[in-house]
C-alpha positions in Angstrom: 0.0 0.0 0.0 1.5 3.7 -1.1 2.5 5.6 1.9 -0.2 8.0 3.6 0.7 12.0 4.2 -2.5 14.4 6.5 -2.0 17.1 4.7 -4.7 20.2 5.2 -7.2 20.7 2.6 -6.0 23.7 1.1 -2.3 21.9 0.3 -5.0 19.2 -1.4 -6.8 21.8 -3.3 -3.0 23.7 -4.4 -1.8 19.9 -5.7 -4.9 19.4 -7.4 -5.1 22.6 -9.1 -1.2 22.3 -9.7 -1.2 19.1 -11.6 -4.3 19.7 -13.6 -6.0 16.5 -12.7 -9.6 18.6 -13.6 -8.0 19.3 -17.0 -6.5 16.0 -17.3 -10.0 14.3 -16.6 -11.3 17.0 -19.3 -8.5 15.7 -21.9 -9.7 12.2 -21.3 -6.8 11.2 -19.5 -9.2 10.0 -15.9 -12.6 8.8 -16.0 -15.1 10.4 -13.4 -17.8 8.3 -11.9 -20.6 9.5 -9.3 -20.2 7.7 -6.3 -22.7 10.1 -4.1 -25.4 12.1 -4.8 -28.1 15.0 -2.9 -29.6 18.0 -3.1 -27.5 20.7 -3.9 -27.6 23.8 -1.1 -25.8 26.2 -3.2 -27.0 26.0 -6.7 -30.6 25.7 -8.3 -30.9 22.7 -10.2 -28.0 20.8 -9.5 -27.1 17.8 -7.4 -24.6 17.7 -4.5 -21.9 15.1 -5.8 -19.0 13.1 -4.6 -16.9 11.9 -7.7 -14.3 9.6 -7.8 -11.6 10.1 -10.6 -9.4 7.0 -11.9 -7.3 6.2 -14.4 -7.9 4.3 -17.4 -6.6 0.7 -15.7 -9.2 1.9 -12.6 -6.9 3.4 -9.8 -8.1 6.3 -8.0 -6.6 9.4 -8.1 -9.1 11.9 -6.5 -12.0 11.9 -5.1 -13.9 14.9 -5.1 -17.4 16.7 -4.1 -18.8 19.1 -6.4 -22.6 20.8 -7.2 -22.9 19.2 -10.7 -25.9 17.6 -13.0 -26.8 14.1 -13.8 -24.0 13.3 -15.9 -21.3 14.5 -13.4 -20.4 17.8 -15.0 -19.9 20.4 -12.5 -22.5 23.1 -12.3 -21.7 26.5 -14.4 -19.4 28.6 -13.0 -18.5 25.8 -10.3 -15.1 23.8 -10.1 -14.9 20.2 -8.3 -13.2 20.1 -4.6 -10.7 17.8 -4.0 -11.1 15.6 -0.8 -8.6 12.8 -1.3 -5.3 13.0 -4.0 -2.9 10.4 -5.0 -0.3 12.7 -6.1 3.5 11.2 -6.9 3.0 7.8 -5.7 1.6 9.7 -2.1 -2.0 9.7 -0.6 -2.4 12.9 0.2 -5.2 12.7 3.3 -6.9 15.6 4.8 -6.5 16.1 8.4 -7.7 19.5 9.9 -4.4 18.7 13.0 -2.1 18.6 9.3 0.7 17.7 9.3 0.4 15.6 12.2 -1.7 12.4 11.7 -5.0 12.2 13.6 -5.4 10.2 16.9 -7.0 7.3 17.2 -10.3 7.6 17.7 -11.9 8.6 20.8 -8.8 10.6 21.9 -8.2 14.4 22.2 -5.6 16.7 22.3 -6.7 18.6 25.3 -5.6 18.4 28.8 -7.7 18.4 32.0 
């Protein structure tokens, strides 16, 4: 199994947008499939959707929520937002304590 980094969102987000995987699944190079849908709070008409994006022989390379329609296009106006990135052979993982991994569950970081 590749090795795991807890990165925070917005360093997910920066790598996305830096290697172009939205462009790339544009291009043809990933193929998106719907793995969630719901009602979309933000825009009229669309759906609340969590994508997953792989590679041609099927390996995940992001997963990512977006407001889109049926087909898995994001809404107008509206990019995806990555949640997960396999980026140089590295999970990238969100973790809101990033860089340092989560605890186990249960656990807190506060004393007293």
């Amino acid at each position: 199994m590749p090795p795991s980094q807890y990165v925070s969102l917005d360093e997910i987000r920066k790598r996305f947008n830096e290697g172009r995987y939205f462009e790339r699944l544009q291009e043809g190079e990933f193929v998106a499939e719907v793995t969630d849908v719901g009602p979309s709070r933000l825009v009229v008409g669309a759906r609340s959707q969590t994508l997953r994006y792989r590679t041609q022989q099927g390996q995940t390379v992001a997963i990512v929520h977006q407001d889109g329609d049926p087909l898995g296009n994001p809404a107008p106006g509206r990019l995806p937002d990555p949640r997960y990135l396999f980026d140089k052979g590295v999970r990238l993982r969100p973790s809101a304590l990033a860089p340092h991994p989560p605890l186990p569950s249960g656990r807190s970081r506060r004393r007293g």
